[in-house]
C-alpha angles and dihedrals in degrees: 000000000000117000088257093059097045097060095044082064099054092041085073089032100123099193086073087080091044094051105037113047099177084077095066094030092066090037090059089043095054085041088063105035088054091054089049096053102041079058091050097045079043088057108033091045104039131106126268100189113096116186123160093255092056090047088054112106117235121231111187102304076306119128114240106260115219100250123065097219140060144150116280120193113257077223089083090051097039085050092042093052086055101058097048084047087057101033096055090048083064086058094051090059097064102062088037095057087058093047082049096049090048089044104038084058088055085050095253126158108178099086085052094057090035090063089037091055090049099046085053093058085048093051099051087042087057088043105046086045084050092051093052095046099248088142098052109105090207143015 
């Protein structure tokens, strides 16, 4: 293997986590520090000055209407749903595409129908929204 290659396999190597701590140690030290930072910017930067326009809440360049509560369309959730159904489906494919490239080498095409499977039950769920309308912002 040529130098190239070897590192582009430790670089996904996760025992290097498991056997060298000082990595996540200093992860976690730059992480907090960087909190900490980002509050005390917040605090030494902000604003005093409170006035009732400032403790309005902004809704969009909307004024705040009297009442608390109105009707909002079942379109926004049904959209909504969607788009964590198929945004969780991109997640699924990363982790799949490493089980397929370990089992594809072994000869292995289960991984590759059971994707294929899954992306097909994707696919009628997205048409048959599509066909209801569920896709269409407004009617």
């Amino acid at each position: 293997m040529t130098p190239i290659a070897d590192f582009h396999l430790q670089a996904f190597d996760p025992t290097v986590f498991a056997t060298n701590w000082t990595a996540v140690a200093i992860s976690a030290v730059v992480a907090v520090v960087a909190i900490g930072g980002m509050f005390a910017a917040s605090q030494i930067l902000s604003s005093r000055r409170k006035s009732d326009i400032k403790l309005t809440p902004y809704e969009c360049g909307i004024p705040p209407t009297p009442y608390a509560w109105s009707n909002i369309s079942v379109r926004f959730y049904i959209f909504a749903i969607l788009f964590l159904i198929f945004d969780v489906e991109a997640v699924f494919l990363f982790p799949w595409a490493v089980i397929f490239i370990k089992q594809q080498a072994m000869g292995n095409p289960i991984p590759f129908y059971a994707m294929l499977m899954f992306l097909g039950v994707l696919f009628f769920a997205i048409v048959y929204a599509w066909k209801k309308g569920a896709l269409e912002w407004q009617k």
